[in-house]
N, C-alpha and C positions, 0 to 999 in steps of 0.2 A: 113743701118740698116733697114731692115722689121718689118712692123707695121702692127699689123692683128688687125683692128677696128671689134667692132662689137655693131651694132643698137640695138634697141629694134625689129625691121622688125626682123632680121637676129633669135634673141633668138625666138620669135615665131613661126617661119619658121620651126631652127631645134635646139632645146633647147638641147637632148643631145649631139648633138658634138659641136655646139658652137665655136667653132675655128679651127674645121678641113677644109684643104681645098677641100675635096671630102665631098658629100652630107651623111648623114647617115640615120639613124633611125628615125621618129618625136616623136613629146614630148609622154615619156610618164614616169610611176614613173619607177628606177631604175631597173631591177631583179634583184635575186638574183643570186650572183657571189660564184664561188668554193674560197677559201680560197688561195690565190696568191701565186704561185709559187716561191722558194725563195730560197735563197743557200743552197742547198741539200748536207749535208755530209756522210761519210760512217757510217753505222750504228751505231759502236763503236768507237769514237776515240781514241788511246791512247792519254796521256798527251803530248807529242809530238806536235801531230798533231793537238791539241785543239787551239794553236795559229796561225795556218793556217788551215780552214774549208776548205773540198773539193765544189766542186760546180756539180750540176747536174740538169739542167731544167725540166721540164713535172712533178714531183713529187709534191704530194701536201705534201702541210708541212706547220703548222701553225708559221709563223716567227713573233717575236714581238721584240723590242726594247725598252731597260728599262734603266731606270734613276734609279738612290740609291743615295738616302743624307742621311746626319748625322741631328742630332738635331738641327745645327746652317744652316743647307740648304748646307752644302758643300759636293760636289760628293765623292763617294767613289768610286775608279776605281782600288781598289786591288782584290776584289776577283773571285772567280775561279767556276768554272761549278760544283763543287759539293755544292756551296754555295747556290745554286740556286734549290727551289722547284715549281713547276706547275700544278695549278690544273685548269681543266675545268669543267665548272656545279660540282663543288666539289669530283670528281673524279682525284688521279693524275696521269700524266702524265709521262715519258721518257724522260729528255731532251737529242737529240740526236744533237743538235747542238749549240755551241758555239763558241762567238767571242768577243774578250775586244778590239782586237786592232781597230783602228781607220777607220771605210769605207768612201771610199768618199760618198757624196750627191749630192743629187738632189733637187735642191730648188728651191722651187717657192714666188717669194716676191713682194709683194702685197700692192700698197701705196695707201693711199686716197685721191683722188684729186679733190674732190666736192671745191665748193664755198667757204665754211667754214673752208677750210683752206690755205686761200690766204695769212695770215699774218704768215701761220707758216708752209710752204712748206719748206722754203730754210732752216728752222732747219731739218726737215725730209728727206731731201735730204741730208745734210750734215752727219746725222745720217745713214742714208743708205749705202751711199756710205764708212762710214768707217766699215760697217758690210759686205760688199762684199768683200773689200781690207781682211779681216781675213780669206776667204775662202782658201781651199787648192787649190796646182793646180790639182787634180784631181777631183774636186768638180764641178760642172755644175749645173746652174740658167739662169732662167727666171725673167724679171721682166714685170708685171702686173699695169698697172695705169687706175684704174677707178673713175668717179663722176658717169653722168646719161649714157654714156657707158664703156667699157670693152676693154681696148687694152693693148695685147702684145708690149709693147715696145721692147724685145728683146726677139726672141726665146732662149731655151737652150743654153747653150756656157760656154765655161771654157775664156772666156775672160774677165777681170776684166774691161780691156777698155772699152768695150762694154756695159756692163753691168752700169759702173761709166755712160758715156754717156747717157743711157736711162733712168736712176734715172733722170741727170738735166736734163732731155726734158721734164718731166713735167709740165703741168701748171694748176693751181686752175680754177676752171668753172663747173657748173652744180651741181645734185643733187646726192643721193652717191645710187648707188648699189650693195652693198656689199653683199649681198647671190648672185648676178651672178656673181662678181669676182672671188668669195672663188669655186663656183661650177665649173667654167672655168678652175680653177688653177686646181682643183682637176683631173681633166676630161684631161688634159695635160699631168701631172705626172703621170698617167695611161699606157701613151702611153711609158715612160719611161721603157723598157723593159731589163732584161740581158738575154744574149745568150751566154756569159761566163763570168768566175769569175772575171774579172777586170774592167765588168759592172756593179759587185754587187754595190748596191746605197741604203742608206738608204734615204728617201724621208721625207722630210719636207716644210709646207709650214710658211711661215710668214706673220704675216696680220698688216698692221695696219690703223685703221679707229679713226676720235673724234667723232662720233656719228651712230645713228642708222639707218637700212635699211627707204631708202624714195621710192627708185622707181624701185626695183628688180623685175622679172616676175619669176621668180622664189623664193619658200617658203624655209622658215626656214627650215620646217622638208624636205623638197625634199635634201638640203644641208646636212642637219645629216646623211640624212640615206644614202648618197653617201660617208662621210665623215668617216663611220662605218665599209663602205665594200671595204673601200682603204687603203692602206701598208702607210698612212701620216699621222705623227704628226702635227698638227696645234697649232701654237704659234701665240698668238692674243693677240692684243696691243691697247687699247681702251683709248684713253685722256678721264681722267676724266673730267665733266663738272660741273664747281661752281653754274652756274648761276641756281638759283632757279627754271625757267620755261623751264630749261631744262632737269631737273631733272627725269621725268617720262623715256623720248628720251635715256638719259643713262641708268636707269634701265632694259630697253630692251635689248640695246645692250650690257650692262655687263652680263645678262643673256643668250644672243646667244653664244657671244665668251668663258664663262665660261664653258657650253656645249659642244662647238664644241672641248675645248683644254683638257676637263676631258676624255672625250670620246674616243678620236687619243693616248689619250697618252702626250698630248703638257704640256703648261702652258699658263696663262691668264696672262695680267698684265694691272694694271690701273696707271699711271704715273699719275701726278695731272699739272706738269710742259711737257710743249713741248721738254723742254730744258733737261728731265730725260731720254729720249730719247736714247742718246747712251751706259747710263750705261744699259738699257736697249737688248738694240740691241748685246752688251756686253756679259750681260747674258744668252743669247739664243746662241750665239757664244761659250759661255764656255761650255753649256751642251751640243749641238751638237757635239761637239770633247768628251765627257767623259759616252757615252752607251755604254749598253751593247748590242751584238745581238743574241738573243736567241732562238731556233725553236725545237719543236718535232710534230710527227706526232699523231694525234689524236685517241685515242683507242674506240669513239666512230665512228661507221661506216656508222651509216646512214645517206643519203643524202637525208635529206629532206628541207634544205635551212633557218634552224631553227637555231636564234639567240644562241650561246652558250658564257656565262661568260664567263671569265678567269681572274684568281688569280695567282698574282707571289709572293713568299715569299721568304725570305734571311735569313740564319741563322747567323746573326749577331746582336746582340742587338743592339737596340736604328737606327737601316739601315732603311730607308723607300723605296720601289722600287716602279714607277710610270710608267705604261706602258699604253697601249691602254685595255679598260673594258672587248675586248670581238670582236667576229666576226662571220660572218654569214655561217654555213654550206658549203658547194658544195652542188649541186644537180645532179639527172641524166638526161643526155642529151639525 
């Protein structure tokens, strides 16, 4: 198994690649990125073909990923493309592409392995590890274990073994740096690319931290605004903390992850027990299997690299659909 450590030396050095093995670009804040290239269909599908989307690379095309629940939180995974309306900056949209059935993923899972959670690793490992066994076999994960640094315990891989293995190789030690995990993981899944349909990957990552950034060199907002201009839902899992004088330490970190998962599209969740963990793990398992993937090309044209809303709405009463807020122009190169 390969282990790509990374220092505090290393993030300094060269903060955006961070885990590449080729040198890149040095720190600096994000640009602004064209809007990600994404399963491109043909412009009209009939009903036919709505359950199999063509694919076509180089095209921009704004692709988003939606969630729809009922009143009690339970997905709906019956309706159909015309169910579905899209508006961006309040103008709507065409949707030219649609998909119910099931794509594989791309996951990035991300444990916390500071000091402070020595007495409740081998729950979060057992929880883990039953959250990989759910994956399909066409589904490919990374797993990520950081305290005061950042390693890849296992590159990309559709191997459960593998992946099972690099969960229990963690061990509790050091201070937590969670905005350069979350940034690493993102900056990874990036590289994730399709160059045909059987690449398409819907990309999510999963985090779970019991407390707040202590020793990142990397900021909160550097993490958002990477986390804004990437194709990944972030699902973040923060152990609530009882203890009074901890209390402030959690209301920060309830406030980053509730950010980071409103933002992508994800969900937050605060367990109160370590031991809540798998129905946890559970529920990010079910909603990953029950999206929808839905993409049209944008009627506004200009490339000026300008943040644009987006609104998805469902003509079903009492349906709530939860996708990512919004994404940043293309520009001209």
């Amino acid at each position: 198994m390969r282990v790509v450590r990374l220092s505090a030396a290393v993030l300094v050095a060269a903060l955006p690649a961070l885990v590449s093995a080729s040198a890149q670009a040095p720190p600096q804040a994000p640009p602004p990125a064209p809007s990600q290239a994404t399963p491109q269909p043909t412009p009209q599908p009939t009903p036919q073909d709505q359950s199999r989307p063509a694919f076509r690379a180089g095209v921009e095309m704004v692709s988003l990923n939606v969630t729809v629940v009922d009143p009690s939180n339970r997905y709906i995974t019956d309706l159909d493309q015309a169910d579905f309306n899209i508006f961006e900056d309040g103008v709507k949209q065409e949707l030219a592409f649609f998909n119910k059935r099931q794509q594989p993923i791309a996951l990035s899972l991300l444990l916390d392995s500071s000091a402070s959670m020595e007495d409740k690793l081998a729950t979060l490992q057992k929880s883990a590890t039953e959250f990989v066994r759910r994956l399909k076999p066409a589904d490919i994960a990374q797993v990520v274990d950081f305290d005061s640094r950042v390693e890849i315990r296992q590159p990309f891989t559709s191997s459960k073994a593998e992946l099972e293995e690099a969960i229990l190789e963690t061990a509790a030690g050091g201070s937590t740096s969670l905005h350069n995990a979350i940034y690493i993981s993102l900056k990874e899944l990036r590289k994730v690319k399709a160059t045909a349909e059987e690449d398409v990957r819907r990309q999510a990552l999963v985090v779970f931290s019991d407390g707040e950034d202590t020793s990142s060199l990397v900021s909160f907002e550097e993490v958002l605004d990477l986390a804004k201009r990437s194709e990944t839902a972030i699902y973040a899992v923060a152990l609530r903390n009882t203890e009074p004088s901890q209390s402030k330490g959690f209301r920060e970190a309830e406030f980053v992850m509730r950010q980071l998962a409103q933002e992508t599209g994800g969900r937050a969740f605060f367990p109160a027990r370590i031991e809540d963990l798998s129905g946890v793990y559970a529920q990010i398992a079910d909603e990953l299997s029950s999206q929808y993937t839905i993409g049209y090309t944008s009627k506004n044209q200009l490339r000026n690299g300008a943040w644009r809303r987006v609104i998805v709405q469902v003509a079903r009463p009492n349906a709530t659909p939860r996708t990512k807020k919004g994404y940043y122009a293309p520009t001209t190169h």
